[in-house]
Structures are given as structure tokens and as C-alpha cells.
C-alpha positions in Angstrom: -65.9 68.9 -32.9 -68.6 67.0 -35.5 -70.7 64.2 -33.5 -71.1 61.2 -36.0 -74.8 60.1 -35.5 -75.1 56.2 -34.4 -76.4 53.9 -37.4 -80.1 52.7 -37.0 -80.6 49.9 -34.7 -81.8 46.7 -37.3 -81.5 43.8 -35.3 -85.2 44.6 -34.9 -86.0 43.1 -37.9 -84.4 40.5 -37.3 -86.4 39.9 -33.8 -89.5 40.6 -35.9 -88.7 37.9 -38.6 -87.8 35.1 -35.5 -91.2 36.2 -34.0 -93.2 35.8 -37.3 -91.4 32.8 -38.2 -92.2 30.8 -35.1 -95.9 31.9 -35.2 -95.8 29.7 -38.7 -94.1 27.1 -37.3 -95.8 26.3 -34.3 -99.3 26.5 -36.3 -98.0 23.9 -38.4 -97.5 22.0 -35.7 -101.3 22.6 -34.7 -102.5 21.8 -37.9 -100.2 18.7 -38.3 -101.9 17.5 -35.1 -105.0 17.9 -36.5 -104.5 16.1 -39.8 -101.8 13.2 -38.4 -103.3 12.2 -35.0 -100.5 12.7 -32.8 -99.5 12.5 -29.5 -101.2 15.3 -28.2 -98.7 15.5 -25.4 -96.0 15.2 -27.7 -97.1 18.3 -29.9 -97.8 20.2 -27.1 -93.9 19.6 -26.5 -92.8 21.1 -29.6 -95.1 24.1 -29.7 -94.1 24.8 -26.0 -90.4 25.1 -27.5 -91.4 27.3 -30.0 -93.4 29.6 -27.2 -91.1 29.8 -25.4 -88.1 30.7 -27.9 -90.9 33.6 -28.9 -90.3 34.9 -24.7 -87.0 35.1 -25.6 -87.2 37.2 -28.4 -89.4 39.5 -27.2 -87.4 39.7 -24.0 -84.4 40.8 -26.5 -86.7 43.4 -27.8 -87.3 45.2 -24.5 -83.8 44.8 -23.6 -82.2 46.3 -26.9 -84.8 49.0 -27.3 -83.3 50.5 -23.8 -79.8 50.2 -25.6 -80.5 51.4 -28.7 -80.3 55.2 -30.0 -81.5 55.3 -33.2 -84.6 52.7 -34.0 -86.5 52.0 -37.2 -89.7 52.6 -35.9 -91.1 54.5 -32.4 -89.9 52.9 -29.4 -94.0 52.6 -29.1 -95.0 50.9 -32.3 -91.5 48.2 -31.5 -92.9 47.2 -28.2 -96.4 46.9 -29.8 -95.8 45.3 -32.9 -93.3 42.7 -30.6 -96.2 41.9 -27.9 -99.2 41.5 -30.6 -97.2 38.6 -32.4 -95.6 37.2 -29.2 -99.8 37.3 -28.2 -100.3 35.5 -31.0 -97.9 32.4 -30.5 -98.9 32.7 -26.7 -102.4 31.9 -27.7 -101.6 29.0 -30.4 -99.4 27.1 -27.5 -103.0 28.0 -25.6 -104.9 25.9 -28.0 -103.2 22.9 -27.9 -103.1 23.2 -24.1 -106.9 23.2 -23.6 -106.6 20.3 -26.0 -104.1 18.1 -23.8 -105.7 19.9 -20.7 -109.2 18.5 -21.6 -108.0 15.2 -22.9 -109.7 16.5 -26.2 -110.2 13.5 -29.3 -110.3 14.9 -32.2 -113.2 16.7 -33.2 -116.1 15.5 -34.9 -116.9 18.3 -36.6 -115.1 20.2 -39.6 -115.1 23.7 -38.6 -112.3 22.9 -36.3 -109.4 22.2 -38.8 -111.1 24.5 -41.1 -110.3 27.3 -38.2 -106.6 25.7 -37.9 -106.4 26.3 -41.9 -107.5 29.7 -41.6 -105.7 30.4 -38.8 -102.0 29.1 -41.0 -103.1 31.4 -44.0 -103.3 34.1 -41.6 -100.0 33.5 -40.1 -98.3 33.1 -43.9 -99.6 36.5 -44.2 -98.1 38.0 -41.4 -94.7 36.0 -42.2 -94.7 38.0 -45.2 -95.8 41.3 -43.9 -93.2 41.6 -40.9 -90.5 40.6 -43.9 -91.1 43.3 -45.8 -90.8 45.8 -43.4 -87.3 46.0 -43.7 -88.3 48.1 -47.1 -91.2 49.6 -45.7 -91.3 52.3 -48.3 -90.6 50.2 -51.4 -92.7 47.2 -50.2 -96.0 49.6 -48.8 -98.6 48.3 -51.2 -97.3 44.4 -50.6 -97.5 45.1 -47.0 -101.1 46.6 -47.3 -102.0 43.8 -49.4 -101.2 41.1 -46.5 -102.6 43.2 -43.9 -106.1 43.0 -45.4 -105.8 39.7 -46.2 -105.4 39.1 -42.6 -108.2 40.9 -41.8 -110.3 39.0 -44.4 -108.9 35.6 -43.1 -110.1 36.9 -39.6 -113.7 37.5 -41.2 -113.3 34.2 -42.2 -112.7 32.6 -38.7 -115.5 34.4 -37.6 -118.2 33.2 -39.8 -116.5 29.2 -39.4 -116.3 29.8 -35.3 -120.6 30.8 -35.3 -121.2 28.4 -37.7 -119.3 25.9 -35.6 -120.9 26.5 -32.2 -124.0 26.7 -33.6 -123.4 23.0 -35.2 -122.3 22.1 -31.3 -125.2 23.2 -30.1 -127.6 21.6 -32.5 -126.0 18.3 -32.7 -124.5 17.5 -28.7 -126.6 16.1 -26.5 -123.0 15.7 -24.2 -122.5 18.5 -21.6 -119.2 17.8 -21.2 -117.8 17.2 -25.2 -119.7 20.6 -25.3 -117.6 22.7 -22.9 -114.6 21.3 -24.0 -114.8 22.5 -27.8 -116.4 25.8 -26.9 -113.4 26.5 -24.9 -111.2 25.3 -28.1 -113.5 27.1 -30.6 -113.3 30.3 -28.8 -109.4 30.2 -28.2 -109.0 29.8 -31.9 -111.3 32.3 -32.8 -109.4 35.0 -30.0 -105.9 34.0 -32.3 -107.3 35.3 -34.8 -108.6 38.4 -33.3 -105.0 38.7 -32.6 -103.8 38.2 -36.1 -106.1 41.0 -36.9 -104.1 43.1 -34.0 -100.9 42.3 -35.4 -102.2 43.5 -39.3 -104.0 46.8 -37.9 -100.1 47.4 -36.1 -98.1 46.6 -39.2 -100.4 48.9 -41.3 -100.4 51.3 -38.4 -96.3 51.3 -39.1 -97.0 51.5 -42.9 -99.0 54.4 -43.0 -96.9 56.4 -40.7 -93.5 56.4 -42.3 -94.4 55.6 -46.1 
């Protein structure tokens, strides 16, 4: 009797996609905040939507993984490519937390949405990394291409989040305005350091089964 192997499981593309898509989304809420004046409340509403349709997905990626028999990648790079971008939305509903938190006006200096900018061009470049895996082998150099973007846009947060605090420093004489943006200047700077995870992951993947 011939045994017909099970077809690859590819619904974890799609979970991947619906991960990387919500990161965009809810850090164009952020940066919408940051240009429009919102509600803070308000926006921390719709990012905590988006956060929490991200649990979801990633719960559906532990509990297909244990159902599925034949998987794109490793079981091991699934789980970690799924918890490094579900990290990375965590942390973006974290930064407009600290700002509703800390009853945080908006910032008067510009390094802040120039991190929020940063941050969004890092997250396009992840949106188009995770959709290209579904080719992995056709799409490598693409792939490659947006992972060290990321890491260069993550270079780039790092040089706007000294420059930043040094600027608080320099220019606060209040203790409190102080704490409060430190805390928001190194949340966003910690996203980023995630973005960075989720790139060194996707070319992790790349290299392996190119």
C-alpha cells in the first residue's frame, strides 16, 4: 500500500501576512496620533484592537503548528518568526500606553515623530519581507534587501533616540516631563530593536532554505 504524503501546511503565511499587516496598521495609528492630535485615549482604543487581533494570530500559530505535518519552515523558526512580530506590535500598543498612562502632551521636541517615522519605514519593510516569503527562493535577494534595510532603519532610531535624550537632558529643567519621555523614547527605541529581531529571523529563514 503507497502512503500519499500530506500537502505543506500554508496557512502560515497567511498568519505571517495578518501579523505583519497589523504591525503597519497599528503604527499608522501611532504616527497619526502624532501628526493629528487625537484623543490619546481614543487611539489607544484602536491600537489595543489591533494588539489584540495580533494574540489571536499568533495563538492560531501555536495551535496549527501542533496540527500540522508538513510545515514551510522548522517548527522552530514558525514559532520564532510568529513571537518576534507579535513582540513587535505588543511593544507599539506599549508606546501609546505610556503615552495615555503618563497623560503625555505632545512632545516638544522633533526626535519623537522622527522615531515614529522611522519606526513606519521599518514596519513597510517587514510588510514586504514576510510577503515574499511565500517564494522564498525566487524572492531571496528582495527579501535580503528589506532585511538590511531594517537593520539600517534601526541604526537610524539609534542615532535619533541619543540624539533625543541628550536634547532632554540639555534643555529640561522639569523632573517630571523628563521621566515621562525617557520612558517613551526608550520604548520606541526597544521597537525597533525588535524590528531588527524580526529582520535577523526572516534572513535567518532566507539563508537556510534558499
Amino acid at each position: 500500500m503507497a502512503f500519499k504524503l500530506k500537502p505543506q501546511d500554508d496557512r502560515f503565511f497567511d498568519f505571517f501576512e495578518e501579523a505583519a499587516e497589523a504591525i503597519c496598521e497599528a503604527t499608522l495609528i501611532l504616527k497619526e496620533y502624532f501628526i493629528d492630535l487625537n484623543d490619546p485615549n481614543a487611539s489607544l482604543d484602536r491600537i489595543n484592537k489591533v494588539e489584540h487581533r495580533g494574540d489571536r494570530i499568533f495563538a492560531q500559530v501555536m495551535d496549527q503548528i501542533s496540527h500540522s505535518f508538513v510545515t514551510p519552515f522548522d517548527r522552530e523558526d514558525i514559532l520564532a518568526l510568529a513571537q518576534s512580530l507579535n513582540t513587535v506590535l505588543d511593544h507599539i500598543q506599549g508606546i501609546m500606553e505610556k503615552m495615555v498612562i503618563y497623560k503625555c502632551e505632545q512632545p516638544r521636541e522633533k526626535y519623537i515623530p522622527a522615531l515614529v517615522n522611522v519606526l513606519e519605514e521599518a514596519s513597510k519593510e517587514i510588510n514586504k519581507a514576510v510577503f515574499s516569503l511565500r517564494n522564498v527562493k525566487d524572492n531571496n535577494e528582495e527579501i535580503i534587501l528589506s532585511c538590511e534595510k531594517i537593520r539600517g532603519h534601526e541604526h537610524e532610531g539609534d542615532n535619533l533616540y541619543r540624539a533625543g535624550i541628550a536634547r532632554l537632558f540639555e534643555q529640561t529643567d522639569d523632573p517630571i516631563y523628563m521621566i515621562k519621555w525617557k520612558e517613551i523614547y526608550e520604548h520606541l527605541e526597544t521597537t525597533l530593536d525588535y524590528c531588527e529581531d524580526v529582520s535577523n529571523i526572516i534572513k535567518g529563514i532566507v539563508i537556510k532554505y534558499v
